[in-house]
C-alpha positions as CSV (number, residue, x, y, z in Angstrom):
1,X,-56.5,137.3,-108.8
2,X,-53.4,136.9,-110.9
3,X,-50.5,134.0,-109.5
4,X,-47.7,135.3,-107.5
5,X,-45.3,134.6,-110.7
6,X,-47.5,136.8,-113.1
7,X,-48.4,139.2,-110.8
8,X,-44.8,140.2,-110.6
9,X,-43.7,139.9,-113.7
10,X,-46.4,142.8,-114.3
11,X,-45.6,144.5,-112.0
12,X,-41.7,144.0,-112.2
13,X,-40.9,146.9,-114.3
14,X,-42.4,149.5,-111.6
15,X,-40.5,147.3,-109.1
16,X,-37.0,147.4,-110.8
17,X,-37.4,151.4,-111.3
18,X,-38.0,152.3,-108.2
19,X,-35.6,155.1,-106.7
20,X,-33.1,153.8,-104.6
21,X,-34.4,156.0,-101.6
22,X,-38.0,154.9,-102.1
23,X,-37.3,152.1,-100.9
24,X,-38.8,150.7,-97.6
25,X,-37.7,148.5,-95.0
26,X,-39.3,145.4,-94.6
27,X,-40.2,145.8,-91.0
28,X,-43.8,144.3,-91.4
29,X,-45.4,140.5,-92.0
30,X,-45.8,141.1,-95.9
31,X,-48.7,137.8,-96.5
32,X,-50.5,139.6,-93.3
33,X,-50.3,143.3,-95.2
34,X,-51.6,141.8,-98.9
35,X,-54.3,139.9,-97.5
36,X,-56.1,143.2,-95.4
37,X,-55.0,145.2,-98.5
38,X,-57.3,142.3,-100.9
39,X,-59.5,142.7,-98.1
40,X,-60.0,146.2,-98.6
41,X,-60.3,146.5,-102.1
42,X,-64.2,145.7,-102.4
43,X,-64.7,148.4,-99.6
44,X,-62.5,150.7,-101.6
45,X,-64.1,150.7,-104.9
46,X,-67.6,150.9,-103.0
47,X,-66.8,154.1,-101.5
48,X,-65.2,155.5,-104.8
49,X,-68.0,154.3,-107.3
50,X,-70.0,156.4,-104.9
51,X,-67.8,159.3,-105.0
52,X,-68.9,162.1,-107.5
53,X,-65.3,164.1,-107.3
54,X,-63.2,162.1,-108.1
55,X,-59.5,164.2,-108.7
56,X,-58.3,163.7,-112.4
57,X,-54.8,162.9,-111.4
58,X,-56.1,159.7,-109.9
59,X,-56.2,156.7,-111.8
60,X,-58.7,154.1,-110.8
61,X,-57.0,151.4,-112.4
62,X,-54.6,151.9,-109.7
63,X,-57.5,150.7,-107.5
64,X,-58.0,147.3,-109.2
65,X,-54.1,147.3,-109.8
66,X,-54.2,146.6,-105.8
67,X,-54.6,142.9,-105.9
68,X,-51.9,142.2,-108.5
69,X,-49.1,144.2,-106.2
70,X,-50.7,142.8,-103.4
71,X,-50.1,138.9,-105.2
72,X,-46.2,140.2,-106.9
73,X,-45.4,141.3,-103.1
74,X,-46.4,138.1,-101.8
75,X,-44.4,136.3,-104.2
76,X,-41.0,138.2,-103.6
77,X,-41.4,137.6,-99.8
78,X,-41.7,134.1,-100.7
79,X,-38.7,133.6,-103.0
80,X,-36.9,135.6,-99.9
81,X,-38.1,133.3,-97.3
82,X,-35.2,130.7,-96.2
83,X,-37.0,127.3,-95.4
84,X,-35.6,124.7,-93.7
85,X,-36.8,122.0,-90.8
86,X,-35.7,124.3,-87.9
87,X,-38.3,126.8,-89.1
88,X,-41.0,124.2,-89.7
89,X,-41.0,122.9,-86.4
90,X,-40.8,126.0,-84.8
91,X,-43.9,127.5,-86.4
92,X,-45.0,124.2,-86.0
93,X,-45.1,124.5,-82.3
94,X,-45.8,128.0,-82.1
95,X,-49.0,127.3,-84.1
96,X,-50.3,123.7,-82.2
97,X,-49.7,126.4,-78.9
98,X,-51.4,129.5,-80.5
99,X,-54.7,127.3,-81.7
100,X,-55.0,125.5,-78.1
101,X,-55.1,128.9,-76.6
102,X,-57.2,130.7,-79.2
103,X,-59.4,127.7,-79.5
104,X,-60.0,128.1,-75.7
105,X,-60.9,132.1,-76.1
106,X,-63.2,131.4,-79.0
107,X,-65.5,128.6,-77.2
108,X,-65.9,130.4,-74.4
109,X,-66.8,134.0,-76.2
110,X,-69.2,131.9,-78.4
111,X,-70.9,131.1,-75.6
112,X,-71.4,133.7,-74.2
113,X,-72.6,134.7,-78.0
114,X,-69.8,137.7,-78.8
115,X,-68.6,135.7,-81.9
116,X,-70.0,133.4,-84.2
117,X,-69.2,129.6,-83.2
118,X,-66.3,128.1,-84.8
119,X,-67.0,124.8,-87.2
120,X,-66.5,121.7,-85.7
121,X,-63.3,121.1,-88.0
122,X,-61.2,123.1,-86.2
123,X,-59.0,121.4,-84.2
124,X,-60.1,118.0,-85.3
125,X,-57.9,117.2,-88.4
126,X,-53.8,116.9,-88.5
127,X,-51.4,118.3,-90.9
128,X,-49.5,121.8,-90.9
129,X,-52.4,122.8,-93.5
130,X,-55.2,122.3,-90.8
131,X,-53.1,123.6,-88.7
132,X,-52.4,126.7,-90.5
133,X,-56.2,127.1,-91.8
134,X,-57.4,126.4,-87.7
135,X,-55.2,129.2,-86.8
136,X,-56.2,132.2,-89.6
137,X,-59.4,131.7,-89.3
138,X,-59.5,131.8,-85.3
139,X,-57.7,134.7,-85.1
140,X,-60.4,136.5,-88.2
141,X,-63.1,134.9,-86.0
142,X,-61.9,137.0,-82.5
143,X,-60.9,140.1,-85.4
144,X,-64.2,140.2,-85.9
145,X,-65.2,140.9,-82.3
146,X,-62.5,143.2,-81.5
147,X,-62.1,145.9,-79.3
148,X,-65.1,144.2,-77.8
149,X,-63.0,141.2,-76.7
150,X,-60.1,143.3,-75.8
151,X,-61.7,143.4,-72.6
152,X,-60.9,139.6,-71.7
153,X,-57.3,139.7,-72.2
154,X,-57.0,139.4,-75.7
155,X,-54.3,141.9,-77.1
156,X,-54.1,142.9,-80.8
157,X,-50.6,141.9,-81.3
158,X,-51.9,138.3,-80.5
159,X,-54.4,138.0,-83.2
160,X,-51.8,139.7,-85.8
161,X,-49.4,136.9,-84.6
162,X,-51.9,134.5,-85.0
163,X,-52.4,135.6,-88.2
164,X,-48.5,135.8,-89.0
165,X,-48.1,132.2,-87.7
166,X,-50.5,130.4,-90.5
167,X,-49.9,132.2,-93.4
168,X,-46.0,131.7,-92.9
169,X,-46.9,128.0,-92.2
170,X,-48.8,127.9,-95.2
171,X,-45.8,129.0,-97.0
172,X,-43.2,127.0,-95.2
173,X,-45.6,123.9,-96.0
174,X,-45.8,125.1,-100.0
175,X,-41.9,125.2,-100.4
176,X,-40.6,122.6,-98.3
177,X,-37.1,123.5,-98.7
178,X,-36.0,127.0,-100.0
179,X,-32.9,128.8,-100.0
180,X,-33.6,132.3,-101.3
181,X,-31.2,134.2,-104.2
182,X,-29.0,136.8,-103.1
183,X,-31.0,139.7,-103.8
184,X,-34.3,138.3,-103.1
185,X,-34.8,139.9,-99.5
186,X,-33.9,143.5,-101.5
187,X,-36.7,142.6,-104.6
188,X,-39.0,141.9,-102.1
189,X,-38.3,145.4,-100.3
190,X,-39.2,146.9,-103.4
191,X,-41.9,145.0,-104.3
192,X,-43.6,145.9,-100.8
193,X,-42.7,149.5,-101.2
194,X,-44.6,149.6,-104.6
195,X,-47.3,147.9,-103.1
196,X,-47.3,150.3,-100.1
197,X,-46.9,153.7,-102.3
198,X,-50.6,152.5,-104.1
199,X,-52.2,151.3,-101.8
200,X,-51.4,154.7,-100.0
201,X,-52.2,157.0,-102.6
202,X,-55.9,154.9,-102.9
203,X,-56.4,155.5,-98.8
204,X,-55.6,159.0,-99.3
205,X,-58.6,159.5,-102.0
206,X,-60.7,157.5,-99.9
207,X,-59.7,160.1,-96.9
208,X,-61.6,162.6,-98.9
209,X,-64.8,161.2,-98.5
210,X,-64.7,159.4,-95.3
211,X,-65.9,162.2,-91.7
212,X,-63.4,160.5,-89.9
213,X,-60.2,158.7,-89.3
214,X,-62.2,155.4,-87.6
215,X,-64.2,155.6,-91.0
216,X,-61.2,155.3,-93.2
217,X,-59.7,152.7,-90.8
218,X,-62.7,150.4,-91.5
219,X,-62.5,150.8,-95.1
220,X,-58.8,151.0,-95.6
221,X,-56.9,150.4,-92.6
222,X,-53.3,151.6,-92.2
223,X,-50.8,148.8,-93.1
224,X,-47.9,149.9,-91.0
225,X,-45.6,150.6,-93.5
226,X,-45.7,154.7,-94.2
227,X,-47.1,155.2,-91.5
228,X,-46.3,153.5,-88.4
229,X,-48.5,154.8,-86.1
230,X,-49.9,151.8,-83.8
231,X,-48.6,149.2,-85.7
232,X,-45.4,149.9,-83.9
233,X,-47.1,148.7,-80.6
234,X,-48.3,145.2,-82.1
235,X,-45.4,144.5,-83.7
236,X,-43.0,145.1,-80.6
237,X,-45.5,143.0,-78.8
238,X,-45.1,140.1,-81.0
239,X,-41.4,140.3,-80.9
240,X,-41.2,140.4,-77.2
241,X,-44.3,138.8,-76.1
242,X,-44.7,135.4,-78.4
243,X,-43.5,133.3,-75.5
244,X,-46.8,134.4,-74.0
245,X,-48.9,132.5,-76.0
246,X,-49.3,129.2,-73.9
247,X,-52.3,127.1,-73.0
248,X,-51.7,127.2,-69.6
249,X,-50.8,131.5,-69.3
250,X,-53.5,132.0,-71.7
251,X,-53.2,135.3,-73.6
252,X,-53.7,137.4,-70.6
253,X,-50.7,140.2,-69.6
């Protein structure tokens, strides 16, 4: 996949002449949105390079275009995210809290055999990049399980947090100390609404060949940002709910 920088420098000139009223809020965790979209670009071009109708106003190079918005998005929300030492040691905190209690989930459901044990690394080393790797790939490892799990307390907005938490404290940890530019929270609204308006139009043609909505979810799952449809549940979940995340409450309601 192409860096950050090139990838938006490609893609800049779609970005820049973008219609002022295409433009979408950025009410979603953008790293959390490209990596299920990079995610679901294998699946994608599965389905379609078993598709015999394809519609000729498709272009599949819009398909494998995916992964370079998906890299130019991430980069703008980085050059808009404001990094400082109050923000590190939140997430910090937040994270140390979210893998003691994930941690605690995953042994016991491993047990048990309804997910794959975790590696013996996790929660052994120091540094916010353990930290942040320990807490992605708990919360992919309890994905993977879901709605099975759902049944032990274990909400979705929790692992999306989860997620949310390390891949911010992966960023935080890359740029230390960042103030962004002016415009840069507005560039990276356009950048995700580029990103969103593709990916869309390669979930509709997808659609076309999938029986159902739960098949289309598994290959291309909705991102929350044209459609809001659950997402809106998670993500008012994680707002309100974060302080719920503690070893002692567990992740129980």
């Amino acid at each position: 996949m192409a860096t950050g920088a090139a990838a938006f420098g490609t893609v800049w000139p779609e970005i820049e002449a973008l219609p002022e009223h295409r433009v979408l809020p950025v009410d979603v965790h953008v790293p959390c949105i490209a990596v299920a979209v990079m995610m679901a670009v294998p699946r994608i071009r599965q389905v379609v390079a078993r598709s015999t109708e394809i519609p000729e106003a498709f272009e599949l190079a819009k398909i494998h275009r995916l992964r370079v918005y998906a890299a130019a998005t991430w980069h703008a929300y980085v050059q808009s995210f404001t990094v400082n030492a109050s923000l590190v040691d939140g997430l910090r905190r937040e994270a140390t809290e979210c893998r003691a209690t994930l941690l605690m989930y995953a042994d016991a459901l491993a047990e048990h055999g309804w997910i794959r044990k975790r590696p013996g690394r996790i929660g052994t080393k120091a540094g916010m990049q353990a930290l942040a790797h320990d807490v992605i790939d708990l919360a992919e490892r309890l994905s993977e399980a879901w709605p099975r799990i759902q049944a032990v307390g274990i909400e979705g907005w929790h692992l999306a947090r989860a997620s949310a938490i390390g891949l911010d404290l992966m960023i935080a940890r890359s740029v230390r100390s960042h103030v962004p530019e002016p415009r840069a929270e507005q560039t990276c609204a356009r950048a995700l609404s580029v990103f969103a308006y593709a990916y869309d139009e390669c979930r509709e043609l997808v659609g076309r060949f999938k029986a159902s909505d739960e098949d289309l979810e598994e290959i291309a799952p909705s991102i929350g940002v044209l459609d809001r449809g659950d997402e809106d549940e998670i993500e008012a979940g994680a707002s309100e709910g974060a302080a719920q995340m503690r070893v002692g409450g567990g992740l129980a309601n």
